[in-house]
C-alpha positions in Angstrom: 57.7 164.8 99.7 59.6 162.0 97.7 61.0 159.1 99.1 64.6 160.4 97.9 63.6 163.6 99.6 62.5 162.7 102.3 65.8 159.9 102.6 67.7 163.1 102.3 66.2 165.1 104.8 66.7 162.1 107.3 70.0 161.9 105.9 69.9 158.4 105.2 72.0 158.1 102.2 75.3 159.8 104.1 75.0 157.6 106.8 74.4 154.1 104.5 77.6 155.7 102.5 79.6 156.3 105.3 79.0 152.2 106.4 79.5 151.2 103.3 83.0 152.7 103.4 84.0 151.7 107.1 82.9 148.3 106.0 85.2 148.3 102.7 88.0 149.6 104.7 87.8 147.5 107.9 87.1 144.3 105.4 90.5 145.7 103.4 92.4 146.0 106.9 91.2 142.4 107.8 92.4 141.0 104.5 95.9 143.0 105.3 95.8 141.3 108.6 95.1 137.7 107.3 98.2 138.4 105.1 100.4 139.8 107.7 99.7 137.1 110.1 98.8 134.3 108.4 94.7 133.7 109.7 92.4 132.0 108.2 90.1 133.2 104.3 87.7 132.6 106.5 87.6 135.5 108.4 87.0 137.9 105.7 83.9 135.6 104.7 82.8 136.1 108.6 83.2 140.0 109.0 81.8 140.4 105.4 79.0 138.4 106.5 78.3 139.9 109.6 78.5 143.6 107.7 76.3 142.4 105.0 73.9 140.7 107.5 73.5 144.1 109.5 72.8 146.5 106.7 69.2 146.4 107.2 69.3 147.5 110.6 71.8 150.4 109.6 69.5 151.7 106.9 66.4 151.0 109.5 68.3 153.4 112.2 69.4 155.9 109.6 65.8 156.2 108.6 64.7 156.4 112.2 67.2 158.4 113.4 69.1 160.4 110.6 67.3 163.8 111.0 69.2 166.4 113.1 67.6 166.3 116.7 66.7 164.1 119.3 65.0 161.0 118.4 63.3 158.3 120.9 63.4 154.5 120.6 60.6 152.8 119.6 59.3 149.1 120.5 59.3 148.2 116.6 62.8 149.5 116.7 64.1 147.4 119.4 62.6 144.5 118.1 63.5 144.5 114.6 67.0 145.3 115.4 66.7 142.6 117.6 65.6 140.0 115.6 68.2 141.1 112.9 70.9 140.3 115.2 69.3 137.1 116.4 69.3 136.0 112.0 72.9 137.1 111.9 73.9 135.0 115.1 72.0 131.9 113.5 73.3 132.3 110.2 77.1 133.2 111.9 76.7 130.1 113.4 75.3 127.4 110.9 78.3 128.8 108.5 81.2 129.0 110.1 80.6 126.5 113.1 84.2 124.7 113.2 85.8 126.8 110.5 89.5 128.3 111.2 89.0 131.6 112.1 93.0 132.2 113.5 96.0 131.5 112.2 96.0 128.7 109.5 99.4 127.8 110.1 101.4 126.4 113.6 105.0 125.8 114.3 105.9 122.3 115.5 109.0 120.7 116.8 109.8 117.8 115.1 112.8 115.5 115.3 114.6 113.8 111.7 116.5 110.8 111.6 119.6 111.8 113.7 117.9 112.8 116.5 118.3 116.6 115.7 115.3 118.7 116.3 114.0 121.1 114.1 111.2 123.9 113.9 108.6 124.0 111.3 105.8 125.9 110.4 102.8 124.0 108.9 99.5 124.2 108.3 96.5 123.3 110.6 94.9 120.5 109.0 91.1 121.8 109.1 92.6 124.5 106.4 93.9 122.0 103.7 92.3 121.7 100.9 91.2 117.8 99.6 91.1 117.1 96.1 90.6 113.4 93.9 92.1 114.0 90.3 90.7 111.6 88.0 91.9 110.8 84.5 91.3 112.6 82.0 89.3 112.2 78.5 91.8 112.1 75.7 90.7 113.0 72.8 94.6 113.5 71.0 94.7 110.3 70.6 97.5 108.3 69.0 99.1 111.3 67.5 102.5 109.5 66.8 103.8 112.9 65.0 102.7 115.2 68.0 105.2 117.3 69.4 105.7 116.9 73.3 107.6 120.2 73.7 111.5 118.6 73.1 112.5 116.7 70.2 111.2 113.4 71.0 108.0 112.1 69.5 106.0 109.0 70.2 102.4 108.2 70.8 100.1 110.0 73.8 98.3 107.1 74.8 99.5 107.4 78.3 98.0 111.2 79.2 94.6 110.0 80.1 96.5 108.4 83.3 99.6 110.5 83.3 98.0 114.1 83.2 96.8 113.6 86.1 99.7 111.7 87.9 102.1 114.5 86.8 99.8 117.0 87.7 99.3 115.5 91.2 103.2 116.0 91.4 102.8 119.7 90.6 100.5 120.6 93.2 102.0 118.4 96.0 104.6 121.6 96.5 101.4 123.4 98.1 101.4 122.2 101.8 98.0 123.6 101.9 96.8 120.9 99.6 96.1 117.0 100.1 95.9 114.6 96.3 94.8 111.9 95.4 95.3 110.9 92.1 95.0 107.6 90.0 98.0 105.9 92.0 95.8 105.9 95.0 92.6 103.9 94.0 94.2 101.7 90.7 91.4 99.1 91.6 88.8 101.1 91.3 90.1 101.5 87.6 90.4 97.6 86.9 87.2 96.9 88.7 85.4 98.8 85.5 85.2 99.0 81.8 87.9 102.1 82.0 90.1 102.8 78.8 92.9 104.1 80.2 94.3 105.8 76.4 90.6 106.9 76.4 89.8 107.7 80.2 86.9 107.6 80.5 85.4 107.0 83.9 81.8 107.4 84.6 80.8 110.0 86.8 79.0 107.7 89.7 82.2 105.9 90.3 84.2 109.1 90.2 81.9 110.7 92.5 81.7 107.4 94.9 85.9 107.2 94.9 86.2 111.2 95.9 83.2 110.7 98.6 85.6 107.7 100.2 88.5 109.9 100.3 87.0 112.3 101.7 87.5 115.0 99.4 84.8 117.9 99.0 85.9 118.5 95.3 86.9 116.7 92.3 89.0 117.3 89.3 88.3 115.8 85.3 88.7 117.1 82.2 89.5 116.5 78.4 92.5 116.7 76.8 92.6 117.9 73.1 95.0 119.5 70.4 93.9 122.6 68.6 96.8 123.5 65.9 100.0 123.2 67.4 99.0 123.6 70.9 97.5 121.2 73.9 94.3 121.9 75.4 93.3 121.0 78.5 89.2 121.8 79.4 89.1 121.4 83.3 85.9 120.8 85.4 86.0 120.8 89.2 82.8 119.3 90.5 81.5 118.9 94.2 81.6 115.4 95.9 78.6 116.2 98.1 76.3 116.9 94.9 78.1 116.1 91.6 78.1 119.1 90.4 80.0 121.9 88.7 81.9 124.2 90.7 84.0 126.2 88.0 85.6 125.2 84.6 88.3 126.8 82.9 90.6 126.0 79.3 94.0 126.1 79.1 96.5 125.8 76.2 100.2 125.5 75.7 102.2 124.3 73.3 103.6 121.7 75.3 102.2 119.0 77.9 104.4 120.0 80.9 103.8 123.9 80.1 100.0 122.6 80.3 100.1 120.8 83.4 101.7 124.0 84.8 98.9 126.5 83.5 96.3 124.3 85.1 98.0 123.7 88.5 98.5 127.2 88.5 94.5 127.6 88.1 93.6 124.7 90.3 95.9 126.9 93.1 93.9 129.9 92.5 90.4 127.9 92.1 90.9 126.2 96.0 89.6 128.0 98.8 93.3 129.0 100.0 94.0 132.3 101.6 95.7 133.9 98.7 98.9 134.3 100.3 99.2 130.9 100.6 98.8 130.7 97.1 100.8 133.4 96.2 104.1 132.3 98.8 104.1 128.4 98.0 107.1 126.8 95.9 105.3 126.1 92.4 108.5 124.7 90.0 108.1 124.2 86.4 107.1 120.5 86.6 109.5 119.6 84.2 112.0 120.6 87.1 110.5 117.9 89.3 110.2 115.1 86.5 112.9 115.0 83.7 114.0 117.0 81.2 113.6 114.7 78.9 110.0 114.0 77.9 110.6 110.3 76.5 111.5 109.8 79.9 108.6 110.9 81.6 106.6 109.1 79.0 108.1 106.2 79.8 107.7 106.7 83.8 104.2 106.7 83.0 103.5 103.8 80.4 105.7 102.1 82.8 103.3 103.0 85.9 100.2 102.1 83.6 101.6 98.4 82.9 102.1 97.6 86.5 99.1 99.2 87.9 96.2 98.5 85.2 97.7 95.8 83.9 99.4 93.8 86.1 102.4 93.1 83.8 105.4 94.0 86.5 108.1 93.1 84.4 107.3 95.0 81.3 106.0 97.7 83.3 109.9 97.5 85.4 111.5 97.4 81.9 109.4 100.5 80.5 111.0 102.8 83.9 114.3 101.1 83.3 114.5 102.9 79.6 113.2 106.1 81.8 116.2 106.1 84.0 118.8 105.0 81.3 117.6 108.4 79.1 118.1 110.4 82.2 120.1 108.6 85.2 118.7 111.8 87.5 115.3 111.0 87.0 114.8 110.8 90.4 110.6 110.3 90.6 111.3 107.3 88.4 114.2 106.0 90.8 111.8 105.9 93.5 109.2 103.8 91.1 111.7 101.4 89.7 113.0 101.1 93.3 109.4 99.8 94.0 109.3 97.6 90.9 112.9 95.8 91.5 111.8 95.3 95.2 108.7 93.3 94.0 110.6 91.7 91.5 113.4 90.6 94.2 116.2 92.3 92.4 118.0 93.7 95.4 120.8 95.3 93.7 118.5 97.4 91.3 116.6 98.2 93.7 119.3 99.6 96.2 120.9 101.5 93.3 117.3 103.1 92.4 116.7 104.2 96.1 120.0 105.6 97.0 119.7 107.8 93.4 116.3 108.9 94.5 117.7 110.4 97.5 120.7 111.7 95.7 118.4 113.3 93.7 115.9 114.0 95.7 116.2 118.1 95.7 114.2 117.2 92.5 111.3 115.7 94.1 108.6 117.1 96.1 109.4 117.2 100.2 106.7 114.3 100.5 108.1 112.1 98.2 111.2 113.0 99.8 110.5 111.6 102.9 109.0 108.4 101.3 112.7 108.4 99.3 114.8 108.2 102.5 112.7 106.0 104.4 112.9 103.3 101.8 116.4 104.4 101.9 117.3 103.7 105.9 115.4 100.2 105.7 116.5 98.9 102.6 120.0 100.4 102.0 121.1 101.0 105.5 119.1 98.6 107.4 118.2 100.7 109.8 114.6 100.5 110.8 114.6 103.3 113.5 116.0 106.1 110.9 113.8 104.9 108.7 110.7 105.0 111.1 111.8 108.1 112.3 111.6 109.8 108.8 108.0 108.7 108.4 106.9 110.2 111.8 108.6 113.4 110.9 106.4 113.4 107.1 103.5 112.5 109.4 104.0 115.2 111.9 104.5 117.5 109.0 102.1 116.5 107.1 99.2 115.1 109.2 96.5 115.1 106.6 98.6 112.8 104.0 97.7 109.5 104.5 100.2 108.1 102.6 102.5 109.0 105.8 99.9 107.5 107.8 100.3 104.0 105.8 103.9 103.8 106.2 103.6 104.4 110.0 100.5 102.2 110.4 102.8 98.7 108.3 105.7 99.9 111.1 103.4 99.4 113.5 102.0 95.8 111.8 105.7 94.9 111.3 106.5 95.4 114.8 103.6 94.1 115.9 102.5 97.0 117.7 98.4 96.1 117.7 97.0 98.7 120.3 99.2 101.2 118.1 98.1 100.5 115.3 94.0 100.7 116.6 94.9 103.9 117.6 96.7 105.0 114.5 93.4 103.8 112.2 91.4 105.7 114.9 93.5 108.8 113.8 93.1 107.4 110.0 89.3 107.3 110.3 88.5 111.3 111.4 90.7 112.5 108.9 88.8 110.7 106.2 85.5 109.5 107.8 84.0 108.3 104.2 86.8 105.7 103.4 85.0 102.8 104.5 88.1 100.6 104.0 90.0 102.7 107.1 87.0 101.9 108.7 86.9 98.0 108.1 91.1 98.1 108.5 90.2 99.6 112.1 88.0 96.6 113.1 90.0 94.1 111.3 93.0 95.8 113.9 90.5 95.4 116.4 89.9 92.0 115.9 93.6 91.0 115.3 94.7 92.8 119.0 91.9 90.5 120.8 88.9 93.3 120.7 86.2 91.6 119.5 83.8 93.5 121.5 85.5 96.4 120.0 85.6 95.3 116.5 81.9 94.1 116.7 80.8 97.8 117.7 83.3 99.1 114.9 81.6 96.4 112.2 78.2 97.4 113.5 78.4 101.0 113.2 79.3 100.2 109.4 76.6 98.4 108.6 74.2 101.5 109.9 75.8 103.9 107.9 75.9 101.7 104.9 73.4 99.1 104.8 74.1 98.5 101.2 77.4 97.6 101.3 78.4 93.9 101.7 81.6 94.4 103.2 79.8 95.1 106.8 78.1 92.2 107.1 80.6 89.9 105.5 83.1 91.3 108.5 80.9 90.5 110.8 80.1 87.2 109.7 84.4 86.6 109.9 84.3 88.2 113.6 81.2 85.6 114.3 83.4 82.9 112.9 86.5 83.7 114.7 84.4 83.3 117.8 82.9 80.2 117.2 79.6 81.7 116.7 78.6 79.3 113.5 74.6 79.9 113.1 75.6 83.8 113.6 78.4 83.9 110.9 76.3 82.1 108.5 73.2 85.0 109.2 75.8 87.5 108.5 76.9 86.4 105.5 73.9 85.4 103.9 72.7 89.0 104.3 75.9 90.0 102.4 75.0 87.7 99.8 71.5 89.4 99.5 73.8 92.5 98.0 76.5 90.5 96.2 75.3 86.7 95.1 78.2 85.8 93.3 80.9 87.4 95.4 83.5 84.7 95.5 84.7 85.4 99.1 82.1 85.8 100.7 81.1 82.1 99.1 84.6 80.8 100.7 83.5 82.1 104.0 80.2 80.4 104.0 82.1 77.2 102.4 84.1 77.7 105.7 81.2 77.5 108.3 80.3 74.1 106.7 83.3 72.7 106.9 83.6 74.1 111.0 80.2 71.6 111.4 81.6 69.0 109.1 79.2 69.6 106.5 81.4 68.6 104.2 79.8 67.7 100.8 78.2 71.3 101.1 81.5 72.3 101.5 83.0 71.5 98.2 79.6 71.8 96.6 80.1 75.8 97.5 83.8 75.3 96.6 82.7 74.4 93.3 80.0 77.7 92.9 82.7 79.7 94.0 85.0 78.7 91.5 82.8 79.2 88.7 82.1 82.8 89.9 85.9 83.3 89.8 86.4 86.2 87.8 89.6 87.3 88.8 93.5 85.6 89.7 92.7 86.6 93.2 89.6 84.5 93.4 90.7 81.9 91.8 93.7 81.3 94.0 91.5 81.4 97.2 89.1 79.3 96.1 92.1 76.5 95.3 93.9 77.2 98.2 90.6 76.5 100.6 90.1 73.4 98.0 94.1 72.6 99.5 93.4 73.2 102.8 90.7 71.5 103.0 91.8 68.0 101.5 95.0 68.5 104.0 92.8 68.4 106.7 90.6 65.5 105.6 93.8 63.7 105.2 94.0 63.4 100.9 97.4 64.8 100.8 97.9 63.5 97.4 94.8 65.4 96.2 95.6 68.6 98.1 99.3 68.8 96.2 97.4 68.7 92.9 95.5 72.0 94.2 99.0 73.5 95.5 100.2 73.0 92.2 97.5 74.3 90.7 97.7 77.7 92.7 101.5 77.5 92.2 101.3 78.1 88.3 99.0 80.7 88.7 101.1 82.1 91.4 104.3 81.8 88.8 102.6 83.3 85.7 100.6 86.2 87.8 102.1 87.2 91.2 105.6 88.9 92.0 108.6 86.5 92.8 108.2 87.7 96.2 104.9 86.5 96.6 105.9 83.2 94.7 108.9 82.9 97.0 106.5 83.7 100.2 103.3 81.1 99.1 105.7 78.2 98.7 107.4 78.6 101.9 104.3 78.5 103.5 103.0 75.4 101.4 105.9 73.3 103.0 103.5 72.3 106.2 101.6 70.3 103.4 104.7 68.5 101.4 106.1 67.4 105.4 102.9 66.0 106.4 102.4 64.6 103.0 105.7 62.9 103.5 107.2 64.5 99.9 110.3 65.7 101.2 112.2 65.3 98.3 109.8 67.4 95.7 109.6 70.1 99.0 112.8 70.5 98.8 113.0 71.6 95.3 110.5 73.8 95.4 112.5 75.3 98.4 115.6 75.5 96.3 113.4 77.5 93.3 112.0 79.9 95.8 115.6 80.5 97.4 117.0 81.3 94.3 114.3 83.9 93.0 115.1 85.9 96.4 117.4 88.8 96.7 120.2 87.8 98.6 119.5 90.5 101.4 115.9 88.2 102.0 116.8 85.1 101.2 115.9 84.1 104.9 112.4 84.2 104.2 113.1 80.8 102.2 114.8 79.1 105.8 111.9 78.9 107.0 110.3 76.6 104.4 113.5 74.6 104.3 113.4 74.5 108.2 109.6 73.0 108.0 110.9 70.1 105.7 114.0 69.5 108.5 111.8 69.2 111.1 109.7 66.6 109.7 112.9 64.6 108.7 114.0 65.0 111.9 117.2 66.7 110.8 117.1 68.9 113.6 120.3 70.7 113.3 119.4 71.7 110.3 116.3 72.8 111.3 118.2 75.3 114.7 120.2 76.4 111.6 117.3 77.9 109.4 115.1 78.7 112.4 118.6 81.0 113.0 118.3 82.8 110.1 114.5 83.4 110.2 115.4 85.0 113.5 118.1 87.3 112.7 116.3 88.5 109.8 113.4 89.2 111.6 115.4 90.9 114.7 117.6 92.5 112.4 114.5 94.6 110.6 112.5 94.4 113.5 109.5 92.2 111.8 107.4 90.4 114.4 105.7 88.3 111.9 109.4 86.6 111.3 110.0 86.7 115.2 106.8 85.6 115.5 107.4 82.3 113.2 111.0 81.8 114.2 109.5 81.0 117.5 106.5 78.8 115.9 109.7 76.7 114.1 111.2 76.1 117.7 108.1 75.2 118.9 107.7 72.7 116.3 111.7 71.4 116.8 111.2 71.4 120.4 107.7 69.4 120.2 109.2 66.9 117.9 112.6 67.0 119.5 111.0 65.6 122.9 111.6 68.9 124.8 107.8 69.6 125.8 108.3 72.1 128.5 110.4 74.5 125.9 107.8 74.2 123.2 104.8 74.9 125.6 106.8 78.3 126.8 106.9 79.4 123.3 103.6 78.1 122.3 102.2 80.3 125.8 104.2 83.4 124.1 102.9 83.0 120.7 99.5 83.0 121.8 100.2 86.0 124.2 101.5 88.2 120.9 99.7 87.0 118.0 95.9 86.5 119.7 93.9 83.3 119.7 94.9 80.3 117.1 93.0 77.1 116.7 96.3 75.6 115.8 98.3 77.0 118.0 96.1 75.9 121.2 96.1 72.6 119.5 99.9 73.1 119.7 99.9 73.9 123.3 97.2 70.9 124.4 100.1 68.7 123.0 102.7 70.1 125.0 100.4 69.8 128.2 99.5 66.8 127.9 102.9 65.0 127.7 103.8 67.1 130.7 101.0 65.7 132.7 99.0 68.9 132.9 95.7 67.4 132.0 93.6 70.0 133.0 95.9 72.7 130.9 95.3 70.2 128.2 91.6 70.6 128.1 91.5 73.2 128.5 93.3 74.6 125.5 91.8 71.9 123.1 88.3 73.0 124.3 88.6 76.4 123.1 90.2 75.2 120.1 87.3 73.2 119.3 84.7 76.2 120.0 85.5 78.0 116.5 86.1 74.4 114.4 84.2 71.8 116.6 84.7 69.7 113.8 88.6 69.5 113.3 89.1 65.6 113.3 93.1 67.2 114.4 91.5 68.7 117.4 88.8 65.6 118.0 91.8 63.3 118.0 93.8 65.7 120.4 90.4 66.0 122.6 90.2 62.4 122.2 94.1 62.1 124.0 93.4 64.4 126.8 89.8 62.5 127.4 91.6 59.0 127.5 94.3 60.1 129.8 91.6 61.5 132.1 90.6 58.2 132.2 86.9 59.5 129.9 86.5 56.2 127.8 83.4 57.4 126.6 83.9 61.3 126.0 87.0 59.9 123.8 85.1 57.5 121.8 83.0 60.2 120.9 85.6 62.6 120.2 87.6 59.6 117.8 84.1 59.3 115.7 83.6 62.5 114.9 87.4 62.6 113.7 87.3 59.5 111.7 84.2 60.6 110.4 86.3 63.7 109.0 89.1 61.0 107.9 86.9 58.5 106.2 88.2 59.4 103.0 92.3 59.6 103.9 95.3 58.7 101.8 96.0 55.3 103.0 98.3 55.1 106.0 97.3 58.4 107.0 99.0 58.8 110.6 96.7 60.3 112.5 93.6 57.9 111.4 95.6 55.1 112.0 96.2 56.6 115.1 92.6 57.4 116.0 91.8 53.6 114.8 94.2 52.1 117.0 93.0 53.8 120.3 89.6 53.5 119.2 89.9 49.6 119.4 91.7 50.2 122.7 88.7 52.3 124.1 86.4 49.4 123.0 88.3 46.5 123.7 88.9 48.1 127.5 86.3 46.6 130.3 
């Protein structure tokens, strides 16, 4: 008898057909029930698993029991059906371990910005799909003739960045799906040799960016004409392994029609259920940018500028033609709100945010949020409406951690630090691989008092990425910060192992010299660092710790040349805010320098390149200058304006100095009991401060709390034992304890430090003076 025969005779083939059917309609009734209810793709991948996984047990039993008749079980039978179901549990189990299997969606109460609550229905975040766009190659060219799909004409240089950007836009109607496009990582781009009219970005880097967001797949392509349409060739590749998932080619005869076809591919390509596919909002993109395709070319040249280029005011001027060819433009409202905010043009940038929001039916519902909480802070003023819009995008949205930014700066503005260590914590398990969440969440650590915390946080980096610099350079700033020199320095020479010429981590060792006044090494590392300064960024640091450090030495006249040395670089490269923000602070050095004339000046050219609306930040530079002319009603009146500035927008780093300012008036003023209880606060909100406890010691001391005195200047001295300011303070407390020798010792080791001082330095001549006291006593 043949085997077919004899499969007939046992009837094997009606009972394998008859499975085969059950299976296709139970697997068809559970795809009608994932529809109906909303559960999980995952399901049908489970049940047509387990089906699949089973059929050699079915045709086993068929064979063994198919023939009419009683049959008996058999110990092979038993077994191998057995150990069938024990390889479909395993696989079961390795596969879909943690995958949504119910409903992929929940419904959430959530409350907007007047307090009403409202019902929504979103979906579970373990279901949304993660995807990096990168840019993409162009290959069009220059084409000045090509035809954009209206009547305008101009070059294309901008696709390579703006395909993806307005592509991004597309698919951010999909709840279901979380981008991140070339706005998100615009470093990563300067960092390299990329050619953004070119775009091309080699694959490591692509595949390093996508593994730090934390997105399983990634998107790239080439862009190319072919007769009179555009051709987009799209690859998405897999983060874990780099490579191909799927490809596809599109064409249309216009950009925005292309960007369409291929989010409309990219939709189907994701591992969505297909109704989610199917019953999310997908606009013609040209619905959600402008009509007017000069205009979106200009948005995006405009973008390219500011981000790549770092040229804000031509990049400003590029979105301000956007707008003008279409005033509803509303995407570029909300970027040329950002560029006139930068750019401390307050009106323009009110006008830009409130016409967002007026138009804002034209942008997606996340950048709709982002729209009107710029709008309650900036327009209105109101930083609880506008807080209260970006919890409601977060609730919504929990996976977008561009929500999750704007909630973690309130929480920095308010000052909020346990808040915020919680909010990174929630930051780092949605996107485990983004080692700079990971560093932000120790840095938070560190900043709320933590340091045990932090230290664990900074460690566990360093074991997962040994290669990375960043770890150990963390650690050697959390050694620092405790006054652990030999450590830092162990830390950060590891880090140098990985980068040699890394200018900050050369300023951080510079740093531990100066701590054990080491200071010829210092500025002999100063020196290296400057010439491994490759970028503004290094530069500036590296003449800023070059200021810093000939303030403390007491060379006030060489430590202005530095500030104005980082001043023009400020003015040529940095925003006016930032220009505006680094002289204010630079204002500690012109009063103890005694230039109060040129300070004021610079005060009065910072003031004026402030919007009105902030033109308190400037008070408190003016109000550092009244202080040390003893103008102190002038001083109350600044301080004033810090305050209600910083109460008004709720900003405890302006609370936080308004109270520094009083401290300072009531110090100088004579009132030391005042200044000591806002000194005792400062420290209380803002964590340990060399300064500060210096600060404090002073206030002590005149009060005749001796021991308070020490005790602040001793910790002080733990992370900067070398401070000739803090020796001299030590040196005070010592003598008014009646220590004639501990002072002495204190007063070398600061006029050691001061050797080299501007003549008729202060604070020498007052170390000098008690020194021959000391001496001279019996």
């Amino acid at each position: 008898m043949s085997l077919w025969s004899e499969s007939l005779e046992r009837r094997v083939p009606q009972y394998v057909g008859g499975y085969l059917v059950g299976a296709w309609g139970l697997l068809q009734f559970i795809i009608f029930i994932e529809s109906r209810y909303r559960l999980a793709g995952n399901l049908v991948e489970l049940v047509g698993g387990i089906l699949v996984l089973l059929f050699p047990s079915i045709v086993m039993l068929a064979w063994s029991h198919g023939r009419p008749g009683k049959d008996k079980w058999t110990r092979t039978q038993g077994w191998t059906t057995a150990v069938n179901l024990f390889i479909a549990a395993v696989v079961v189990f390795v596969f879909f371990r943690g995958k949504e299997l119910g409903a992929v969606t929940q419904t959430i109460e959530v409350t907007d910005e007047n307090g009403e609550t409202i019902a929504r229905e979103v979906p579970k975040a373990d279901v949304v799909q993660r995807l990096t766009i990168f840019p993409f190659v162009n290959e069009i060219g220059n084409d000045n003739g090509a035809d954009t799909g209206t009547d305008a004409e101009g070059n294309l240089d901008w696709i390579a960045l703006g395909f993806p950007e307005v592509l991004a836009v597309d698919l951010y109607q999909t709840p279901f799906l979380d981008i991140k496009s070339p706005a998100h990582f615009p470093a990563d781009l300067r960092d390299t040799d990329f050619d953004p009219v070119a775009g091309r970005l080699p694959r490591p880097i692509q595949l390093e960016t996508a593994r730090r967001f934390n997105t399983p797949w990634f998107v790239t392509g080439v862009l190319s004409k072919s007769g009179p349409d555009f051709v987009a060739e799209t690859e998405i590749l897999s983060t874990t392994t780099g490579r191909l998932k799927t490809s596809f080619i599109e064409k249309s005869p216009t950009l925005m029609g292309l960007v369409d076809r291929v989010s409309k591919r990219l939709r189907e390509e994701s591992e969505l259920p297909a109704w989610a596919v199917e019953e999310s909002v997908d606009l013609p993109v040209r619905d959600l940018l402008s009509e007017n395709d000069e205009a979106t070319r200009g948005l995006f040249e405009g973008l390219q500028l500011v981000y790549l280029d770092r040229k804000l005011e031509e990049g400003s001027q590029r979105v301000d033609e956007a707008v003008a060819l279409d005033p509803g433009f509303a995407m570029a409202h909300l970027v040329r709100f950002t560029f006139k905010a930068l750019l401390q043009d307050g009106a323009a940038a009110n006008e830009s945010v409130t016409l967002a929001v007026e138009n804002d039916y034209r942008l997606p519902e996340r950048m709709q949020f982002m729209a009107r909480s710029n709008y309650y802070f900036r327009v209105k003023q109101d930083p609880d409406r506008a807080r209260a819009v970006a919890e409601m995008w977060a609730k919504i949205y929990p996976y977008d951690m561009d929500a999750q930014r704007i909630l973690l700066t309130f929480h920095f503005l308010r000052g909020e630090q346990a808040e915020a260590t919680e909010r990174l914590k929630r930051m780092v398990e949605l996107s485990p691989s983004d080692r700079e969440l990971t560093r932000a969440l120790g840095q938070a650590q560190r900043r709320a008092g933590n340091l045990d915390e932090a230290a664990r946080t900074f460690q566990d980096y360093v074991e997962m990425h040994p290669k990375d610099w960043q770890g150990y350079y963390q650690l050697g700033e959390l050694e620092l910060s405790r006054g652990n020199l030999e450590a830092a320095a162990e830390q950060l020479e590891k880090a140098t192992l990985i980068e040699t010429d890394n200018v900050r981590i050369l300023l951080e060792l510079a740093e531990v010299e100066k701590r054990q006044g080491h200071y010829d090494e210092h500025f002999k590392q100063l020196g290296e660092a400057l010439e491994a300064s490759k970028t503004p960024d290094d530069s500036l640091g590296v003449w800023n710790e070059f200021r810093d450090t000939h303030r403390l030495l007491g060379q006030y006249d060489t430590a202005v040349q530095y500030q104005e040395q980082a001043a023009d670089l400020i003015r040529r490269v940095y925003d006016p805010s930032t220009r505006a923000e680094r002289t204010s602070a630079s204002m500690w050095l012109y009063s103890e320098a005694g230039r109060f004339a040129e300070g004021r000046r610079l005060m009065s050219e910072a003031e004026s390149l402030l919007d009105p609306q902030f033109r308190a930040l400037a008070s408190a530079g003016v109000a550092i200058l009244a202080i040390g002319e003893r103008h102190f009603d002038e001083a109350e009146e600044r301080i004033q304006k810090v305050q209600a500035l910083g109460d008004q927008f709720k900003l405890a780093d302006l609370q936080n100095l308004a109270k520094l300012l009083r401290g300072e008036l009531a110090l100088e003023a004579g009132d030391p009991a005042a200044a000591a209880s806002l000194f005792e606060e400062l420290l209380e909100s803002t964590g340990d401060s060399t300064t500060n406890r210096r600060r404090l010691s002073r206030c002590y001391l005149e009060l005749g709390r001796y021991d308070d005195a020490r005790k602040q200047i001793d910790q002080a001295l733990q992370s900067f034992p070398a401070s000739p300011r803090s020796q001299l303070q030590l040196a005070r407390v010592l003598k008014a304890q009646d220590d004639a020798t501990g002072a002495i010792a204190a007063l070398e080791i600061a006029l050691q430090g001061w050797e080299d001082a501007d003549e008729g330095h202060e604070q020498k001549t007052e170390a000098e003076a008690m020194m021959r006291d000391l001496k001279g006593a019996p």
